[in-house]
C-alpha positions as CSV (number, residue, x, y, z in Angstrom):
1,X,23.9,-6.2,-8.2
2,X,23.4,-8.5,-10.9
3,X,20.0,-8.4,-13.3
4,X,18.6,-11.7,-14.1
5,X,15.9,-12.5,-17.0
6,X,13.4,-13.4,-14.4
7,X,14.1,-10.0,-12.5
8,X,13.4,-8.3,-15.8
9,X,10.0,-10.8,-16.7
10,X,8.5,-9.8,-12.6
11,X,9.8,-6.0,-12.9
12,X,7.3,-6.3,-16.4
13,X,4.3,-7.9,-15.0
14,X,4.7,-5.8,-11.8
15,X,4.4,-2.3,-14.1
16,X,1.7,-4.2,-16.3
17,X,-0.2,-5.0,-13.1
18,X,0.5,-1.6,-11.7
19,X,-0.8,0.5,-15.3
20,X,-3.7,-2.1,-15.3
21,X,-4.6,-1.2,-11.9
22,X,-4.6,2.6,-12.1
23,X,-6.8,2.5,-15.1
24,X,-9.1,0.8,-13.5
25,X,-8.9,3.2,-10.7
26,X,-9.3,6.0,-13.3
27,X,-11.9,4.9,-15.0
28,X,-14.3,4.2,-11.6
29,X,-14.2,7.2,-10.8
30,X,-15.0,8.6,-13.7
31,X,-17.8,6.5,-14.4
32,X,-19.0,7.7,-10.8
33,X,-18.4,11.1,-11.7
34,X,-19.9,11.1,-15.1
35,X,-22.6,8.0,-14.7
36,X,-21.3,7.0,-17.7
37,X,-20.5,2.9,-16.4
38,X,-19.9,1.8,-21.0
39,X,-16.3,2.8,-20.0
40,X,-15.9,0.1,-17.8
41,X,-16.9,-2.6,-20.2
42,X,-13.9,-5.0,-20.7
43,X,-14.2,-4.6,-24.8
44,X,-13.7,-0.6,-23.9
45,X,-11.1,-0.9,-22.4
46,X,-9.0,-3.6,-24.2
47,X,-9.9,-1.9,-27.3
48,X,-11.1,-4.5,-29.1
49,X,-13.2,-2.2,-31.6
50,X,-9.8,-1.5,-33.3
51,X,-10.2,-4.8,-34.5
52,X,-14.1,-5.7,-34.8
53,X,-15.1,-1.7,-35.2
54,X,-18.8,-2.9,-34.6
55,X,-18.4,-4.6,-31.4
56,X,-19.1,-1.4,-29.4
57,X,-22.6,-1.0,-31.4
58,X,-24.5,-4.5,-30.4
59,X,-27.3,-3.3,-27.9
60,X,-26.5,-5.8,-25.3
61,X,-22.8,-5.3,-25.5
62,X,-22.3,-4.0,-22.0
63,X,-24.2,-7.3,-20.6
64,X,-21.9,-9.5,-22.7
65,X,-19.0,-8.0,-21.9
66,X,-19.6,-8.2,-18.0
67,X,-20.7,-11.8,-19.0
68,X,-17.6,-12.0,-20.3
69,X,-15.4,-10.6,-17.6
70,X,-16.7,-13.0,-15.0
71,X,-15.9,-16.1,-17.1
72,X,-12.6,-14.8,-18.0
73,X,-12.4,-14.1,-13.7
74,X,-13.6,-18.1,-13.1
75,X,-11.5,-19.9,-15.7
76,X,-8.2,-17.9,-14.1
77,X,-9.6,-18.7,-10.4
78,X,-10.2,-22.7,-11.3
79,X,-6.7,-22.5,-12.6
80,X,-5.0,-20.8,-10.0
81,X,-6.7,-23.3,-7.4
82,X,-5.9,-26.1,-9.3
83,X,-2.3,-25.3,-9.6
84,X,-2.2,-25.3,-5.0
């Protein structure tokens, strides 16, 4: 059996995906356990405070960041349609 760079690069994204996934999974439920829904906001999670530490205190930060999300979510859909 012989290991190719691009069976390394899709064994990668597969484990990326895979991680990414059960965090999510983690975190729902525990933001249905707890009621605490901040951990599911996309700067949370991608830890972007470790770089702007006062990101997480704007009041409407939760709203912007699901704003954000679904832009992010659009710009990769029109892409991967546009690629078919």
């Amino acid at each position: 059996m012989k290991v190719t760079p691009s069976d390394l690069i899709l064994s990668l994204k597969r484990l990326l995906m895979l991680s990414a996934v059960v965090q999510i999974i983690i975190l729902v439920v525990y933001a249905a356990r707890t009621g605490e829904f901040s951990v599911l906001n996309i700067f949370r999670i991608l830890q972007v405070n470790r770089i702007f530490p006062q990101i997480l205190e704007i009041p409407s930060i939760d709203i912007i960041a699901f704003l954000f999300t679904i832009i992010v979510f659009l710009v990769i859909l029109f892409i991967t349609v546009r690629k078919k």
